[in-house]
N, C-alpha and C positions, 0 to 999 in steps of 0.2 A: 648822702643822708638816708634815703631809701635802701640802700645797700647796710649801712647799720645798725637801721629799723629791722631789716630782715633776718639780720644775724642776731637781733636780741631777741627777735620773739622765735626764730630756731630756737636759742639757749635755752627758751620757757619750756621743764618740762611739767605736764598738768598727770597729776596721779588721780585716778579714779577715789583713792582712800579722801585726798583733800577735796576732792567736790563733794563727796557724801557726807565730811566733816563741815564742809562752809553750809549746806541746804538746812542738817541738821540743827545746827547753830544757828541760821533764819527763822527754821520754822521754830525753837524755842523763845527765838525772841518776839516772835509774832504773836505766838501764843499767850507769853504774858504779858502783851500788850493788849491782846483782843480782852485776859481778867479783868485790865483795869480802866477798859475802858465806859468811860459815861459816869465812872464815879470819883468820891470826893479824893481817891489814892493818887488819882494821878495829880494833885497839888504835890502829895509828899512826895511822889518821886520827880517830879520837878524841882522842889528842894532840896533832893539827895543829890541830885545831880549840881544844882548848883552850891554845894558844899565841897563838891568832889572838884568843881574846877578851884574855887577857892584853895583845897586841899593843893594842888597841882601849882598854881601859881604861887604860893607860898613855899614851895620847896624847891620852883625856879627860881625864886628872888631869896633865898635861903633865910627865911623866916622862921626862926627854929623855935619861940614862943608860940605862936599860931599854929605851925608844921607840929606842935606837943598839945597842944590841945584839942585840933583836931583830929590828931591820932586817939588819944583818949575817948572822945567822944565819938571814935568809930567805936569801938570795941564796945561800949555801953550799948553804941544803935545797934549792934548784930540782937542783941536780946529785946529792942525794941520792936526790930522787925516783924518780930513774931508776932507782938502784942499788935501792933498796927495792923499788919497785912494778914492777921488774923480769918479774915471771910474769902480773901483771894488764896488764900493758901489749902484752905479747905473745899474750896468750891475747885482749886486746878487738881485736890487727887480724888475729889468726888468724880472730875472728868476722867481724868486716867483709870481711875477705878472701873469704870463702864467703857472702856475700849473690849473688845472682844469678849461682852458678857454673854454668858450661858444663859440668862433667865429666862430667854423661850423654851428651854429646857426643864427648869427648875417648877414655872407654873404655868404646863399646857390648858388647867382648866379655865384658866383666868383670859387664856387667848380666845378661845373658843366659846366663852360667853359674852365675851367686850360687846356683840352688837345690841344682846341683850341689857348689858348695864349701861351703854349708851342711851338707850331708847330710854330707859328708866330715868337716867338724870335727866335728856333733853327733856322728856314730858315736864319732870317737875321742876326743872329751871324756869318753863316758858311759863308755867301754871304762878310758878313764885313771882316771876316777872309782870305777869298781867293784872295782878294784887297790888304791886308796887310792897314787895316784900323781901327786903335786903340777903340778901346769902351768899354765899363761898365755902363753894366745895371742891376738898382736895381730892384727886384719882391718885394712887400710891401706883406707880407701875416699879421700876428696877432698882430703884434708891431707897431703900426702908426708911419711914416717916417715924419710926418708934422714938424717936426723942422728942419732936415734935409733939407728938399722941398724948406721950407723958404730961405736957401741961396743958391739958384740956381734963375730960372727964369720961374715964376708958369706956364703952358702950358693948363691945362687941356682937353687936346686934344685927339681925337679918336688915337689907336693905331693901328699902319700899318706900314710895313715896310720901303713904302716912306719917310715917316716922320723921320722915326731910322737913313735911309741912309743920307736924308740929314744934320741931326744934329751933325752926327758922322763924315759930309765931312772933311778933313785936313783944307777945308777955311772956314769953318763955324766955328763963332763967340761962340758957345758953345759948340764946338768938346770937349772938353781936359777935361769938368767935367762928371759928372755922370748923368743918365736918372733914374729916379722913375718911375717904371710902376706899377700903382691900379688899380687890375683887368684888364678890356679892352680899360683903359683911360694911357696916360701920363701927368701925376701931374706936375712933372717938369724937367729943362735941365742945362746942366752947374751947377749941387750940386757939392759942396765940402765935402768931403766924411772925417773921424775921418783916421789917419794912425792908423797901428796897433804897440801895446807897445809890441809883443811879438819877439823875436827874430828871423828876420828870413834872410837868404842867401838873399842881397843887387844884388849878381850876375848873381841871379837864376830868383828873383822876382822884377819885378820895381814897380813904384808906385800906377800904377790901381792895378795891386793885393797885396799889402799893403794896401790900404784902401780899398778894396773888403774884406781882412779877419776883418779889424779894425770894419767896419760895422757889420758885422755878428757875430765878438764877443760882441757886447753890443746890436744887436735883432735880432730875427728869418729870418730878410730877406734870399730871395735866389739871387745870384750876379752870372750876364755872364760875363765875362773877356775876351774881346776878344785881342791878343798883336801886338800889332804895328809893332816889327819887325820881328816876326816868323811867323804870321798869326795864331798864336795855337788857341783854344776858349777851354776855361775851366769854370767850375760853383765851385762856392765858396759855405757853407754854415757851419755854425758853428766853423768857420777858416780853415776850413777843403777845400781841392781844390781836384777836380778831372778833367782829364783829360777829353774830348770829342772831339774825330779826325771825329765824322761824323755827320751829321746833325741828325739821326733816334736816334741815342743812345743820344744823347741832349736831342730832345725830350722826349723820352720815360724819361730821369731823373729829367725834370724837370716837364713831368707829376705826376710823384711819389712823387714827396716833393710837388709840388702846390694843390695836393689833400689831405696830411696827417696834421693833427694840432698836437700842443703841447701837447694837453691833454691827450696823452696817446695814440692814434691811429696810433702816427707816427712811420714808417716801422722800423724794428730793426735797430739801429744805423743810421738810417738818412741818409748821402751821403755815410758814409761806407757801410751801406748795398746795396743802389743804384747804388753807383760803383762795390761792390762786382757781383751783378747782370750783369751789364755791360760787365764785364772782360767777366764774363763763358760763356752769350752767344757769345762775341767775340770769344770767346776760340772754342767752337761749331762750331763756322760758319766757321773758319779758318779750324780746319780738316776736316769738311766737304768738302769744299772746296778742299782738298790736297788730301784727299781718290778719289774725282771726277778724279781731275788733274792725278792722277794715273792712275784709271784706264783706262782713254781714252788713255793714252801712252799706256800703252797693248794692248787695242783694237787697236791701230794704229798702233804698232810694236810689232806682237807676235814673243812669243820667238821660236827657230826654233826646230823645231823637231828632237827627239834622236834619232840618228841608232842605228839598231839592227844588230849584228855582228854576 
């Protein structure tokens, strides 16, 4: 038995060509697995799938009514595909699009000012926040927002805080949509933003950040969310949300992503990592803080000395 086992896996000859065909083959089926994942597609392809076994057992049990109808009704779903999987299909060669991009190339002034338009938004996200005055603003880095732009109300205006507060006022006319900020300009105000198809707590998240994550999963933008009735300000990026309770740790995060590109140069995991960062020196400065707090109580209340009997 051993002696036949050895002589079948001798006969196995393994080509380098077919390993780089199977890896390749994984990693695309990974990949549109990873599009469609958290949203409503993957019902439809759960049903494509069970149509296709249906498909299969019908033309083992030679069902040639069934086996004709549902051949027809493939050829219909190929052009359905499209109409359905319409935002997964856009959002996979938005991806591919940004594999090995140039755009640290195309706009060096936009890299080299980011800590400056950092500081600018974080000031006035925190400022909007501490009003309890609702906003969502989009950072445009590698994926042009111009259709987006399009249905808002074009501005192309120098960017300054004035300007943020006023459009973000409760009475102002384009409060309630979205801001595109390009570089050191605002493009445009009142955008209607994509909601997002992924599933997420109605209770937790209202509609700016639903279509803050919706934006970010079909391009690179970075999104401020500041909320209406908590005054929180969080950044969005890759559907991904992180927290930010102070204006410097804003900054400092949206310095980090408005300086890294797609192509490879951006920081491990992107807002994971930048929140990761976030947290430890929060974490830092907190005991630091509490080691201080300490010891000034002791210096201010020493403990009393032992008798000696």
């Amino acid at each position: 038995m051993i002696d036949q086992l050895r002589d079948l896996v001798a006969g196995i000859e393994i080509q380098p060509i077919a390993v780089l065909d199977i890896l390749l083959t994984a990693l695309l089926i990974y990949g549109l697995f990873s599009l469609i994942q958290g949203t409503r597609t993957v019902r439809l392809v759960i049903g494509a799938m069970v149509l296709y076994v249906i498909y299969v057992a019908a033309q083992a049990l030679n069902l040639r009514l069934l086996s004709g109808i549902l051949q027809t009704g493939a050829v219909v779903g190929l052009l359905a595909i499209v109409v359905i999987f319409q935002p997964e299909l856009r959002r996979a060669l938005e991806r591919i699009g940004r594999v090995g991009s140039m755009g640290w190339l195309l706009a060096p002034s936009s890299q080299r000012d980011s800590r400056r338009v950092a500081t600018l938004l974080a000031h006035t996200a925190i400022t909007l926040g501490a009003e309890r005055i609702g906003a969502l603003i989009v950072i445009e880095r590698e994926t042009g927002l111009q259709d987006a732009a399009e249905s808002g109300v074009m501005l192309h205006a120098d960017l300054s805080p004035e300007l943020l507060q006023s459009i973000f006022s409760p009475h102002a006319a384009l409060h309630d949509g979205a801001v595109i900020v390009r570089g050191e300009r605002i493009v445009a105000a009142g955008v209607v933003l994509p909601l997002t198809e992924t599933s997420v707590p109605r209770e937790r998240y209202g509609t700016r950040h639903r279509a803050a994550i919706g934006i970010t999963e079909q391009t690179d933008a970075v999104v401020i969310v500041v909320s209406e009735e908590s005054g929180s300000v969080s950044l969005v990026e890759r559907g991904r949300i992180l927290r930010t309770p102070d204006e410097e740790r804003l900054a400092d995060a949206l310095t980090a992503l408005l300086r890294t590109t797609d192509g490879g140069s951006r920081a491990a995991g992107g807002l994971v990592a930048v929140g990761r960062t976030s947290w430890d020196r929060g974490t830092r400065l907190r005991r630091l803080h509490s080691r201080r707090a300490a010891a000034a109580r002791i210096a201010a209340d020493p403990p009393p000395a032992s008798r000696v009997e």
